[in-house]
SEKE-561590 format. One record per residue: x, y, z of N, C-alpha, C, O, CB in turn; residue number from 1. Coordinates in steps of 0.2 Angstrom, whole numbers. Glycine has a CB too. Layout:
N
     n.X     n.Y     n.Z    ca.X    ca.Y    ca.Z     c.X     c.Y     c.Z     o.X     o.Y     o.Z    cb.X    cb.Y    cb.Z   num
       X       Y       Z       X       Y       Z       X       Y       Z       X       Y       Z       X       Y       Z   NUM
...
***
This chain:
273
     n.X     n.Y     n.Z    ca.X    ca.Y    ca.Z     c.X     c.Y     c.Z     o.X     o.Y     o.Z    cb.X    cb.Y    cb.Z   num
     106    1425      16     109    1429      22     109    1426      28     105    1423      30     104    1436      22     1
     115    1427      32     118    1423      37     115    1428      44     117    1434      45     127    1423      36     2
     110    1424      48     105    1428      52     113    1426      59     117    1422      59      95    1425      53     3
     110    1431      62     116    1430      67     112    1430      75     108    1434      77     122    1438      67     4
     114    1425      79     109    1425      86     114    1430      92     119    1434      92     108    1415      89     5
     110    1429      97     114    1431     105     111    1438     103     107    1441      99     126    1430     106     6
     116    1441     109     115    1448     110     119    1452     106     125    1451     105     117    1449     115     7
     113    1460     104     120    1462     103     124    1465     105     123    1466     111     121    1464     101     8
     132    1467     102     137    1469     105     136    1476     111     131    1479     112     143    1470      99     9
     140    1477     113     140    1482     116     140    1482     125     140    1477     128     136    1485     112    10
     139    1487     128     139    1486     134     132    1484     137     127    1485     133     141    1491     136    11
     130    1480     142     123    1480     145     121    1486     147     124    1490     151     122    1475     150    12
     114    1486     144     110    1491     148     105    1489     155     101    1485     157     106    1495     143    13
     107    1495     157     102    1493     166      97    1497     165      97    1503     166     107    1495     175    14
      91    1493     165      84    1497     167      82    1500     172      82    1496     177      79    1494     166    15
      79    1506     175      80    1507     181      71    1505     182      67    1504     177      83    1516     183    16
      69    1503     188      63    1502     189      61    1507     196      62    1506     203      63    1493     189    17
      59    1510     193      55    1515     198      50    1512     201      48    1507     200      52    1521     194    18
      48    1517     206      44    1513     211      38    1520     209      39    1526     207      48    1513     221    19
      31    1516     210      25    1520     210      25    1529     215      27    1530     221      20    1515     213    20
      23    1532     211      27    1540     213      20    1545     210      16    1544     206      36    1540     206    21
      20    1552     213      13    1555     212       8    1554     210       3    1553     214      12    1559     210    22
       8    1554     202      -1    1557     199      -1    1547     199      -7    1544     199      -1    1565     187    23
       5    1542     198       4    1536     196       2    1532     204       3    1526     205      12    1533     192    24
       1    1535     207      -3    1531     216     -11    1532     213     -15    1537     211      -1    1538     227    25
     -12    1526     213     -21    1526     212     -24    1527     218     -29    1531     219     -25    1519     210    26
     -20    1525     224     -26    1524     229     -27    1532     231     -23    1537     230     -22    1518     236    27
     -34    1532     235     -38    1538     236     -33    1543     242     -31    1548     241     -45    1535     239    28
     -33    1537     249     -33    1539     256     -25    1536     258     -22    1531     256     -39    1534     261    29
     -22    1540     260     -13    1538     262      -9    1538     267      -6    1543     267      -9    1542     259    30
      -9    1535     270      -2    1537     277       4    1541     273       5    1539     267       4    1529     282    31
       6    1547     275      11    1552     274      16    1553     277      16    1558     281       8    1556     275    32
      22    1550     277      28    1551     282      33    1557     278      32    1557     272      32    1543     284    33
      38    1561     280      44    1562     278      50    1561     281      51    1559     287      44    1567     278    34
      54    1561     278      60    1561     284      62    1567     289      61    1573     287      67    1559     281    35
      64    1566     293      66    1570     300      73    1571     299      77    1567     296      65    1565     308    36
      75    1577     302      81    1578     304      86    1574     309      92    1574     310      82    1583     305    37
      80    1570     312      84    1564     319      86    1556     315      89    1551     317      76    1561     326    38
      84    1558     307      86    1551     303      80    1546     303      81    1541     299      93    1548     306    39
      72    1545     307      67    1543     309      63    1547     305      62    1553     306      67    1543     315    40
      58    1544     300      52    1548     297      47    1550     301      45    1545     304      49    1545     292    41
      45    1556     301      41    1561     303      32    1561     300      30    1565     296      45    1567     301    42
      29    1557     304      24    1556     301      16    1561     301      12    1562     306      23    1549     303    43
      15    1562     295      11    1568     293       3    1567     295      -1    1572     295      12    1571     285    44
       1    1559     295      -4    1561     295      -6    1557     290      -2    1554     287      -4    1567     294    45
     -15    1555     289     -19    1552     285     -22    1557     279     -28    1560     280     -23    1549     289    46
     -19    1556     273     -22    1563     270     -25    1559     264     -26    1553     264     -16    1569     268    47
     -28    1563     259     -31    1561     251     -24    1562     250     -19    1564     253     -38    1567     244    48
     -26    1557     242     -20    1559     239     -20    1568     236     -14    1571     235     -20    1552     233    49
     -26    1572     234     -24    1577     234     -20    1581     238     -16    1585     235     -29    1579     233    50
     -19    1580     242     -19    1585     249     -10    1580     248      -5    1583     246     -28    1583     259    51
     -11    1575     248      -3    1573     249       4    1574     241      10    1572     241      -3    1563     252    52
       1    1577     236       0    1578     232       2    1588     232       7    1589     230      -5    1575     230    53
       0    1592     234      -2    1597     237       3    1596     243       8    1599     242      -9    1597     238    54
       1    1594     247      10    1593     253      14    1594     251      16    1599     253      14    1588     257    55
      18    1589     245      23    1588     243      25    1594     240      31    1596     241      23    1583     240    56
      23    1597     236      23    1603     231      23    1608     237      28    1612     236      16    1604     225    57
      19    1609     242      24    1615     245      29    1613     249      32    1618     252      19    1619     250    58
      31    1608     250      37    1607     253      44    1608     249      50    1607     250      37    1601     254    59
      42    1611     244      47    1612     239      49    1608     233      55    1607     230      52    1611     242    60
      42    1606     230      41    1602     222      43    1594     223      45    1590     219      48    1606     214    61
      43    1592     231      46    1584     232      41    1579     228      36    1580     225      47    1582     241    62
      44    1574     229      37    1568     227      35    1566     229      35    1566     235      38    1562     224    63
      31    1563     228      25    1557     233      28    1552     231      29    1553     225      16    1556     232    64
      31    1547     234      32    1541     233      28    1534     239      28    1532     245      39    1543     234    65
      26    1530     231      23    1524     236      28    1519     241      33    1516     239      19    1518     231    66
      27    1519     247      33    1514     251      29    1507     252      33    1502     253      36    1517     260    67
      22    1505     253      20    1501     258      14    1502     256      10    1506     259      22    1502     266    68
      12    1497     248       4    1497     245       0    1491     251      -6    1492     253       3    1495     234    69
       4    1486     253       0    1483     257      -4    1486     265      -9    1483     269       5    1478     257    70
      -1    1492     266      -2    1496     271     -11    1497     273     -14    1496     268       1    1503     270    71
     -13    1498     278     -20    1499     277     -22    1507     282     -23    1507     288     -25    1491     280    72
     -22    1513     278     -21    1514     271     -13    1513     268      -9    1511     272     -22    1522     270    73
     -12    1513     263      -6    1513     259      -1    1518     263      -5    1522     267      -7    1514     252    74
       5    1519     263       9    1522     265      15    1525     259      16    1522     255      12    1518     270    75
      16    1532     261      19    1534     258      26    1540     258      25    1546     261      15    1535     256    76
      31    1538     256      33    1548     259      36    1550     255      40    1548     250      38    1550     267    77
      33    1558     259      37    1565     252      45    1565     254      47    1564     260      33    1575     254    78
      50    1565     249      54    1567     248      57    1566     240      55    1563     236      56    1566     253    79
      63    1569     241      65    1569     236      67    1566     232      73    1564     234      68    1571     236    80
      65    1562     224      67    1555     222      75    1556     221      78    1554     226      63    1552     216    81
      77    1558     217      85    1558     216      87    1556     225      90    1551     226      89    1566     212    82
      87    1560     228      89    1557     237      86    1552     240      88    1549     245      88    1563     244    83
      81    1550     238      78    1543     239      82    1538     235      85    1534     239      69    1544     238    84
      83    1537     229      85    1533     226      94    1532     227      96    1526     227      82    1536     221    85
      97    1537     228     104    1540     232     104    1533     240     107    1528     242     101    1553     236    86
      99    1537     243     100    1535     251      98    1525     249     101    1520     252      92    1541     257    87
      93    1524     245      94    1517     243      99    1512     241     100    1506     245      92    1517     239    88
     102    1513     238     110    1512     233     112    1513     239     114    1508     241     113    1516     227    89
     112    1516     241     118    1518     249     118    1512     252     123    1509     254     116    1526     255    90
     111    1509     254     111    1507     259     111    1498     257     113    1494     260     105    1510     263    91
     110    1497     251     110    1491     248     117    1490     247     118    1484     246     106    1489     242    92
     122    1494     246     130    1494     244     133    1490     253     136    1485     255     133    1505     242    93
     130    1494     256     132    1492     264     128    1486     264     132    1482     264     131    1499     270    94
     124    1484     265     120    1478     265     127    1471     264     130    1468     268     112    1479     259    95
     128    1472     255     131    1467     254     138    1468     255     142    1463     254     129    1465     247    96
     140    1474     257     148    1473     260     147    1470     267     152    1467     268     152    1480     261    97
     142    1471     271     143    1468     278     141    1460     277     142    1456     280     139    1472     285    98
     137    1460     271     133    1452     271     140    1446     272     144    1448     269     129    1450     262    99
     141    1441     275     147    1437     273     144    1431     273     141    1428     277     153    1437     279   100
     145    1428     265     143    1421     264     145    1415     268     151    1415     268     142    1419     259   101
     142    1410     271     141    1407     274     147    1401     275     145    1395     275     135    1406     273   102
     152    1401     275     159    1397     274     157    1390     276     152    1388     279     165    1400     279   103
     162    1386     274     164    1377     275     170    1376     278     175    1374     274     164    1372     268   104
     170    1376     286     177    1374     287     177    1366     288     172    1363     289     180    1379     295   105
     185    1363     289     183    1360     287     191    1356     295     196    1359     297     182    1359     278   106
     189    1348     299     190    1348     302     194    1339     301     190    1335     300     185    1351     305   107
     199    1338     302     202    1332     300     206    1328     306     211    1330     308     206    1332     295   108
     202    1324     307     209    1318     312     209    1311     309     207    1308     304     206    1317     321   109
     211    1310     314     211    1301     311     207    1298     317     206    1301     322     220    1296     308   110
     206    1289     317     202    1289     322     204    1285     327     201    1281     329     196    1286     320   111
     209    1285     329     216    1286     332     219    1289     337     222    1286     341     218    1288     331   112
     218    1296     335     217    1303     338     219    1303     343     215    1299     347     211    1305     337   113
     223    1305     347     227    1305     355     220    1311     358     215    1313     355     240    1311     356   114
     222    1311     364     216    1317     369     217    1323     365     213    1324     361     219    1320     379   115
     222    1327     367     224    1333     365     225    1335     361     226    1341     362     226    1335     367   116
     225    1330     354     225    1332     348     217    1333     345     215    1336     340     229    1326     343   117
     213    1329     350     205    1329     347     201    1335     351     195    1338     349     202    1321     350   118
     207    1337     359     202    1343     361     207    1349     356     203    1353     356     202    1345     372   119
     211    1350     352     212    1357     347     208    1355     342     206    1360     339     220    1358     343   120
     203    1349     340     201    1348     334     192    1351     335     188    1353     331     202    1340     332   121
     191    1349     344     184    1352     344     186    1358     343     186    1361     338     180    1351     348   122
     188    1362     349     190    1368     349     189    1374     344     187    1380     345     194    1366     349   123
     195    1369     337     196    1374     332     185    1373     329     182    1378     327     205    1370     325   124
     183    1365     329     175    1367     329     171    1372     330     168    1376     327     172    1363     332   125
     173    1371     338     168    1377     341     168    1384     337     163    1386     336     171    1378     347   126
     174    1386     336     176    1392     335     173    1393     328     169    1399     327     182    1393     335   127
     174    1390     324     170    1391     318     165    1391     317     163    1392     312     171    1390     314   128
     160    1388     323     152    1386     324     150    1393     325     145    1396     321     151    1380     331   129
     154    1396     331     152    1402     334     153    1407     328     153    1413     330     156    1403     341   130
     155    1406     322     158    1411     320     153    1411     311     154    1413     306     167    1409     321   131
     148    1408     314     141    1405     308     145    1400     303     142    1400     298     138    1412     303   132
     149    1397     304     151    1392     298     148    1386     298     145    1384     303     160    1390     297   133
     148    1384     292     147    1374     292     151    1373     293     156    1376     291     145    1369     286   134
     152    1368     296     159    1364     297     160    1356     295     157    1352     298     161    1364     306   135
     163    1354     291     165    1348     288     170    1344     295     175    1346     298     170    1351     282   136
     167    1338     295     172    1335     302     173    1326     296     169    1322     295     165    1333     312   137
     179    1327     295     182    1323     292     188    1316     297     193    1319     300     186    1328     286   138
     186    1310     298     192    1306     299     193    1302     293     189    1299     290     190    1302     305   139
     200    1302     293     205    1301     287     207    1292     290     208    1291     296     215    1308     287   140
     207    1287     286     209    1281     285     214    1278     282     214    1279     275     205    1279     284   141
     218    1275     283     226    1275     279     225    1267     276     223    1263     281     235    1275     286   142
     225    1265     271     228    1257     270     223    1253     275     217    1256     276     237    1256     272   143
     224    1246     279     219    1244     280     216    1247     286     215    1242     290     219    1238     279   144
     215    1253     289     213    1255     294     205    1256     291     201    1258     295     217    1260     296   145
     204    1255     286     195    1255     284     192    1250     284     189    1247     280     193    1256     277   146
     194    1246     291     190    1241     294     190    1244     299     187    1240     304     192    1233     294   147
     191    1249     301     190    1252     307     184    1256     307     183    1260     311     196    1256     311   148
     182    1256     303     176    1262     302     169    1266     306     166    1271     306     172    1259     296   149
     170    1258     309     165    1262     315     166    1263     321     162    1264     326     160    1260     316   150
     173    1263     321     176    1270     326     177    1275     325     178    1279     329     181    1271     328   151
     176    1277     318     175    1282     314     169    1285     313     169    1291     311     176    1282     310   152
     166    1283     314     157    1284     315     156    1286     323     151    1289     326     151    1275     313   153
     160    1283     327     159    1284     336     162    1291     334     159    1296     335     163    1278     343   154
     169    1289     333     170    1298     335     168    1304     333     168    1309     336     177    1300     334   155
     166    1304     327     160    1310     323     155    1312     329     154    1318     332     154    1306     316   156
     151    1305     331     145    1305     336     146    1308     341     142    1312     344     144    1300     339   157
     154    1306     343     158    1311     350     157    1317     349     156    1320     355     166    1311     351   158
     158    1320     344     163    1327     344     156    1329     344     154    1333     349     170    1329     337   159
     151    1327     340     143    1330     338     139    1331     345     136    1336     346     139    1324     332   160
     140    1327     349     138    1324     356     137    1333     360     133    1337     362     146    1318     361   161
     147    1332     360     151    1337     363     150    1343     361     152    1347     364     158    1335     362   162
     146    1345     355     145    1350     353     138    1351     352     137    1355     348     149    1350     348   163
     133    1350     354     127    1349     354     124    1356     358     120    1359     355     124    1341     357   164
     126    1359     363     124    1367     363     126    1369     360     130    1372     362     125    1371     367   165
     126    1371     353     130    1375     348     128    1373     340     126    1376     336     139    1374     349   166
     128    1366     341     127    1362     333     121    1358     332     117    1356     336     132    1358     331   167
     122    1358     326     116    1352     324     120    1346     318     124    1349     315     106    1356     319   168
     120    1340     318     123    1337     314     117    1338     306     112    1340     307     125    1330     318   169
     119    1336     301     116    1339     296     115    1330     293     118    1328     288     122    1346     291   170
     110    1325     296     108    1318     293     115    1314     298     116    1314     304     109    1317     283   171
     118    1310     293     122    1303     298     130    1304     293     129    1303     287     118    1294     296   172
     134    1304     294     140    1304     293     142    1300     286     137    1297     285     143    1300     299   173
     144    1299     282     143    1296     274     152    1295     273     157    1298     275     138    1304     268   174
     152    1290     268     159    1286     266     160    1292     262     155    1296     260     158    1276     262   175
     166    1294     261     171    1297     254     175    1291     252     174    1286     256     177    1305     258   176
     178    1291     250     183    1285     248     188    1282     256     185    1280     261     190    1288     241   177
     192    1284     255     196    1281     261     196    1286     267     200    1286     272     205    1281     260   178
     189    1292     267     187    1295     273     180    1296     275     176    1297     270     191    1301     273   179
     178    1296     279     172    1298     284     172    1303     286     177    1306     289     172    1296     289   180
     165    1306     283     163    1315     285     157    1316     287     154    1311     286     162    1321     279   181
     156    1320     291     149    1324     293     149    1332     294     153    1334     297     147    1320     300   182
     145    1334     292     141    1342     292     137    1344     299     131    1344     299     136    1342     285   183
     141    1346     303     138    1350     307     137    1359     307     141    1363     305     143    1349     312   184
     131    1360     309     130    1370     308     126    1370     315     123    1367     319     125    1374     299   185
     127    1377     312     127    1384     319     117    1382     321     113    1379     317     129    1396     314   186
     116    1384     329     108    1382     329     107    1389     328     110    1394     328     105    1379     337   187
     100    1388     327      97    1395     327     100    1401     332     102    1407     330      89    1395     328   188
      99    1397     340     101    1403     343     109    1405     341     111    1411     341     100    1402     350   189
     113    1401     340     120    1403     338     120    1409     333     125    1412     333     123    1398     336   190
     114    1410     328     115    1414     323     112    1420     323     112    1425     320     114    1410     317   191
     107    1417     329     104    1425     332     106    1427     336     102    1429     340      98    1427     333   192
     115    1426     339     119    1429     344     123    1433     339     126    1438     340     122    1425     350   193
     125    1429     333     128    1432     330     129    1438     326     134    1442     325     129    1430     327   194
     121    1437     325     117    1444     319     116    1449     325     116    1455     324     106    1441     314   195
     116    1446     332     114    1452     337     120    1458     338     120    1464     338     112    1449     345   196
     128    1454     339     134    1455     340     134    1462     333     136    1468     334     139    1447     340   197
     133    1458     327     133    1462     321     130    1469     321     133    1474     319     131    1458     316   198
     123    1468     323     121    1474     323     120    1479     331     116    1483     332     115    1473     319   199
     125    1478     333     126    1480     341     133    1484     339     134    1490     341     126    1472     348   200
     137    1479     334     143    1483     333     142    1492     328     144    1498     328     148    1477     328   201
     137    1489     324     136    1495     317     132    1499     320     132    1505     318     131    1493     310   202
     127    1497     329     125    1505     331     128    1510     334     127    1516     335     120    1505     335   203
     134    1504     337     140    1508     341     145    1511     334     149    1515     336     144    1502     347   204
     145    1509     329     149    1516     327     145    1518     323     149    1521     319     156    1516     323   205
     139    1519     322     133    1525     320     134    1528     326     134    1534     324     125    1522     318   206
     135    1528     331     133    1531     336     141    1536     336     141    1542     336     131    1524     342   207
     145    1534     337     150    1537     337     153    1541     330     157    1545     330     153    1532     339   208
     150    1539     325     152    1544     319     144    1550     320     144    1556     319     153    1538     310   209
     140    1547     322     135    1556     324     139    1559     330     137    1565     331     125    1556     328   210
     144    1557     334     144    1560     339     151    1564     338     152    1568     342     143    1555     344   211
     155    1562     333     160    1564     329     158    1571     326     161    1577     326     160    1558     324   212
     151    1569     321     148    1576     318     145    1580     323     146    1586     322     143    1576     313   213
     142    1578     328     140    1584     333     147    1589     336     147    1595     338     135    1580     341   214
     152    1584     335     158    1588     341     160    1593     335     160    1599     336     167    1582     346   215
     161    1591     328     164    1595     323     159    1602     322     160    1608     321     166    1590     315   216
     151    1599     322     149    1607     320     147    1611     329     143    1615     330     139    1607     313   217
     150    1609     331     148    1614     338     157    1616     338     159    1621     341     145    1609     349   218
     161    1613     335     168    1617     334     167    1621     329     168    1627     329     175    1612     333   219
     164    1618     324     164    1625     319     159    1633     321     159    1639     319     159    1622     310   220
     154    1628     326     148    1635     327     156    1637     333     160    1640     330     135    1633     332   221
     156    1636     338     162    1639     340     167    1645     336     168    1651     338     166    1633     342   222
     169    1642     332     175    1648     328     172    1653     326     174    1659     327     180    1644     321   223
     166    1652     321     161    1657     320     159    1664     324     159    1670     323     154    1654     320   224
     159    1659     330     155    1664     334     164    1666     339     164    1672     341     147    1658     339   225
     167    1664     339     174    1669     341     175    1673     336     177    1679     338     180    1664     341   226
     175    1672     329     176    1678     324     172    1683     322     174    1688     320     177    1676     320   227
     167    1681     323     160    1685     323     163    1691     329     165    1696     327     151    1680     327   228
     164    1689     337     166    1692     341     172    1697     342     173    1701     346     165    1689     344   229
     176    1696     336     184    1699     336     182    1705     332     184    1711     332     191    1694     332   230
     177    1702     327     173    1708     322     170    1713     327     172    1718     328     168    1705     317   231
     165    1711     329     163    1714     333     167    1719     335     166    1724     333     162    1711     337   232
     173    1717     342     176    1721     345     180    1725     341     181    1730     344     178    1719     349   233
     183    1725     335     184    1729     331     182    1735     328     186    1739     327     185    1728     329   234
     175    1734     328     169    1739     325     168    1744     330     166    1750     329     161    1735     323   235
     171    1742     339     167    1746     343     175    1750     343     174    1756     345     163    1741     351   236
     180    1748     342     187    1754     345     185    1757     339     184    1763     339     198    1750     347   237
     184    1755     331     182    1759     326     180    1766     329     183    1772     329     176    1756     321   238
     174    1764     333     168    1769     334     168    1775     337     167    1780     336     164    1766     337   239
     172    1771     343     176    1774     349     180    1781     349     178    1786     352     182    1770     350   240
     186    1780     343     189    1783     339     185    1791     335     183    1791     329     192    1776     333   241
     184    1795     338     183    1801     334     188    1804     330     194    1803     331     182    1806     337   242
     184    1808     324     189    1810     320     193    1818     323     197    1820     321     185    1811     314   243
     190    1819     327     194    1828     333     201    1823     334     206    1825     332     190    1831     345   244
     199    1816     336     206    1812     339     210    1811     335     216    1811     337     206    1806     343   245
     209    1809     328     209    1807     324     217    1813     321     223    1812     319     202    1805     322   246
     212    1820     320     214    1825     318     219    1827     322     225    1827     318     210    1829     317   247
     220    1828     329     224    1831     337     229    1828     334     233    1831     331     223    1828     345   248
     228    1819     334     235    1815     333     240    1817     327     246    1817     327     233    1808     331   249
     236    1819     323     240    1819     316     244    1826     316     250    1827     314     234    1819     309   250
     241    1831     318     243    1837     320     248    1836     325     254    1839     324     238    1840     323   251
     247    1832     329     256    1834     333     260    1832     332     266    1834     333     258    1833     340   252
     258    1826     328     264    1822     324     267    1827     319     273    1826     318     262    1815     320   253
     264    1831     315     266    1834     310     271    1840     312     275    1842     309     261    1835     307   254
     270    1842     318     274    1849     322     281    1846     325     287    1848     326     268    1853     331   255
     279    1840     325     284    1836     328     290    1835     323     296    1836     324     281    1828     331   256
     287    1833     318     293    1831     311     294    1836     310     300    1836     310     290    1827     303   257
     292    1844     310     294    1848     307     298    1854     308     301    1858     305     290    1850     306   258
     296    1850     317     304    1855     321     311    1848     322     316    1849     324     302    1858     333   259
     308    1842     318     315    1841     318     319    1841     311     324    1838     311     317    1837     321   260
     315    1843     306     316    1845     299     321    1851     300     327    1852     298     310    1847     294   261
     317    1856     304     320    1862     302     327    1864     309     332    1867     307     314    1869     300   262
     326    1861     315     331    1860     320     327    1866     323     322    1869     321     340    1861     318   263
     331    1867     331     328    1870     336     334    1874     337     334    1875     343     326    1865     341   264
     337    1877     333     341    1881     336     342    1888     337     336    1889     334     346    1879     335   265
     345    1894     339     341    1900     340     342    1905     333     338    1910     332     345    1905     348   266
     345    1904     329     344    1905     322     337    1904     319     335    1909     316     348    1901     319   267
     333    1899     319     328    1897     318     324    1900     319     320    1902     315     328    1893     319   268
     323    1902     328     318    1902     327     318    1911     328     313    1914     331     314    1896     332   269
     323    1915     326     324    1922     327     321    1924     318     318    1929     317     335    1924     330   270
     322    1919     315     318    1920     305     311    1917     306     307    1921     303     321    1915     297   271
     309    1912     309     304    1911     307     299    1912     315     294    1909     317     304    1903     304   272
     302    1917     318     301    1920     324     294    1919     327     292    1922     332     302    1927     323   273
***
């Protein structure tokens, strides 16, 4: 019998791995947070786990969920797992859309190089320094110009020099066949002006998409509360309205149709006198 290896066919399956959750928290003593309607968890308090156990259930059958066993006490908060688990995924989805891996631009002259061809070459450096990349700095050698080589080694040095608030060179410049390279990257502070820029941008349109939803539900409590009031004033001319007036009206209208059904002339009214 022909035993068969690998996997079997079919789609992969994904295990979900739950996190430690009610009766499965050993520990005794708990920090107790929930979430707030300001989007900041709302913290309850140092409780037993009975009592946070008991919280949760009158809050509306939520979970206890462990966040932070290293905590002293451990930490924890009630809420809903399916929306806990929801608001996770959410946030790891956006995590790796804004993540941008780390690029290799790459930068070529020869060693040669006129002024103003070498200041677009830092230039275009810089920019991609500032912009978190590694940067590749390549001088290209033609035929017997690889006896010039360590002019090719000075101008790397140059440009690395020239760029030294911003970079760090990555070791010493290294032969490729008929070219010369070196690896320059971003300094630390360069990459914590970057990460600052990044998340300075995401608070300003968090900021502006709540401020979006505050203007839409004070337009909706607005219209509510205009229609609420049309009702209102409708109910009150209803009220207003008696039925004597109601009746009066209907009454003269009807004497009205009826003398001009039958006409007004002295015939008329000499029979029905």
């Amino acid at each position: 019998m022909i035993s068969r290896r690998g996997r079997p066919k079919g789609p992969l399956r994904t295990i979900e791995i739950k996190p430690t959750m009610n009766r499965e928290i050993k520990h005794d003593t708990l920090r107790v947070t929930t979430p707030s309607p300001k989007g900041k968890d709302e913290a309850l308090g140092i409780m037993s786990k009975s009592e946070a156990l008991a919280k949760a259930k009158d809050m509306g059958g939520l979970d206890l969920i462990l966040i932070n066993e290293n905590s002293d006490p451990p930490v924890c908060k009630i809420v809903d797992y399916s929306k806990y688990r929801y608001q996770k995924e959410k946030k790891a989805k956006e995590l790796k859309k804004n993540a941008k891996a780390t690029e290799v631009k790459e930068v070529k002259m020869s060693y040669k190089i006129d002024v103003h061809d070498y200041t677009v070459r830092k230039k275009n450096a810089a920019k991609f320094i500032n912009q978190g990349n590694r940067v590749k700095c390549t001088v290209m050698f033609k035929g017997r110009e690889l006896q010039h080589t360590q002019l090719g080694f000075e101008l790397l040095g140059k440009l690395a020099e020239e760029l030294e608030d911003i970079c760090l060179m990555e070791g010493k410049p290294k032969r490729e066949g008929r070219s010369l390279s070196c690896f320059i990257t971003p300094k630390p502070a360069v990459v914590k002006a970057i990460n600052d820029r990044k998340r300075a941008k995401e608070k300003d349109q968090r900021r502006k998409k709540e401020k979006s939803r505050v203007a839409m539900e004070e337009g909706k409590k607005k219209k509510e509360e205009e229609a609420a009031a049309v009702v209102a004033g409708t109910q009150n001319v209803v009220e207003e309205l008696s039925l004597d007036d109601l009746l009066e009206g209907a009454d003269d209208d009807d004497d009205d149709n009826l003398e001009d059904l039958l006409g007004g002339d002295d015939t008329t009214d000499d029979l029905f006198g």
